[in-house]
ZARORO-10760 format. One line per 5 residues: their letters; for each residue x, y, z of C-alpha. Coordinates in steps of 0.5 Angstrom, whole numbers, plus 500, padded with zeros to 3 digits. Layout:
# ZARORO-10760
a> X,Y,Z  ...
This chain:
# ZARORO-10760
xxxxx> 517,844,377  514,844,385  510,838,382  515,834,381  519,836,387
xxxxx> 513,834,391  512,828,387  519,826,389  517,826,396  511,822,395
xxxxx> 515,817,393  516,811,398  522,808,401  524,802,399  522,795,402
xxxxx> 528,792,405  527,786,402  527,789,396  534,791,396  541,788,395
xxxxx> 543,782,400  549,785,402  545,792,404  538,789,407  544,785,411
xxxxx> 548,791,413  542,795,415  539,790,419  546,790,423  547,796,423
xxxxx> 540,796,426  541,791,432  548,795,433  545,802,434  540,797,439
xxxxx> 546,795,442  549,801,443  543,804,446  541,799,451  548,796,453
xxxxx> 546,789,449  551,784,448  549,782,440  557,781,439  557,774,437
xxxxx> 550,775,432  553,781,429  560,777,428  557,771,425  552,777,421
xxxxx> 559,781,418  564,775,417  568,776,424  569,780,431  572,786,427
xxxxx> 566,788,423  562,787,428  566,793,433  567,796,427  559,797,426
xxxxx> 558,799,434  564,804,434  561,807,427  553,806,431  556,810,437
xxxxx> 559,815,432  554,817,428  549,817,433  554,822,436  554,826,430
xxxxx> 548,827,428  543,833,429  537,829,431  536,821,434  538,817,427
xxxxx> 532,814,424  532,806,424  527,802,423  525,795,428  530,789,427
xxxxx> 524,786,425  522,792,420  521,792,413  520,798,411  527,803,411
xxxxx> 527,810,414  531,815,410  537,815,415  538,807,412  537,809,406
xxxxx> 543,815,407  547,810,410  547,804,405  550,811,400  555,813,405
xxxxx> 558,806,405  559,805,398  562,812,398  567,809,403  568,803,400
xxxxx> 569,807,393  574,812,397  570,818,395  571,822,400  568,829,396
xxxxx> 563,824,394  561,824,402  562,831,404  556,832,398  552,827,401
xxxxx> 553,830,409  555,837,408  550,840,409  547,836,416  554,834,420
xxxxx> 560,839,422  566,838,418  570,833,424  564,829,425  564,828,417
xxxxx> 572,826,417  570,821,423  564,818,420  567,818,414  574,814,417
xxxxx> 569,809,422  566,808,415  571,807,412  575,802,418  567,798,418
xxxxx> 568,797,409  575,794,410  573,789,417  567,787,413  572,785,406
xx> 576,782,410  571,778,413
């Protein structure tokens, strides 16, 4: 039993070139909107053209500010130029789908045991909102 769990540990990320388009593509942007956020960077016009459109792009900086706000530690992110993805990403590609398939029980789940409740129904509308623009794009 211990030996699977610490195999399961051993096991690497995911490169993110390996990934889906949709999902290397959200986490790079992801990425480049937590920069922003940090550094007062303006990337609006490489996020829209990146996302379909100005509202996605708000979308991913509102839901970079609120995440950061939420979470216990700093969110891990990887360089923009980085392959390799951290597991914060690999958390966020699953809340973003679980968003997008309106799982709300799903999410709680997935963040119940790191985020507060409130923190958890604001990530979960941002992420929601971002889902929405970025169909709509």
């Amino acid at each position: 039993m211990l030996g699977e769990i610490l195999e399961k540990l051993m096991v690497p990320l995911p490169d993110i070139r390996t990934l889906p388009s949709v999902e290397a593509r959200l986490i790079i942007a992801f990425r480049l909107a937590v920069v922003a956020t940090k550094s007062e960077y303006d990337c609006k016009e490489y996020l829209s053209d990146r996302l379909g459109g100005e509202l996605a792009a708000n979308r991913i900086l509102i839901l970079a500010e609120t995440i950061g706000f939420a979470w216990p530690e700093p969110f891990q992110i990887g360089r923009p130029c980085c392959s390799q993805t951290t597991p914060d990403e690999i958390w966020l590609m699953a809340a973003i789908r679980l968003a997008a398939g309106g799982n709300r029980p799903g999410f709680d789940m997935l963040s119940c045991e790191m985020i507060g409740d409130g923190e958890r129904e604001r990530i979960f509308n941002d992420l929601s909102n971002f889902v929405a623009a970025y169909a709509s794009g």
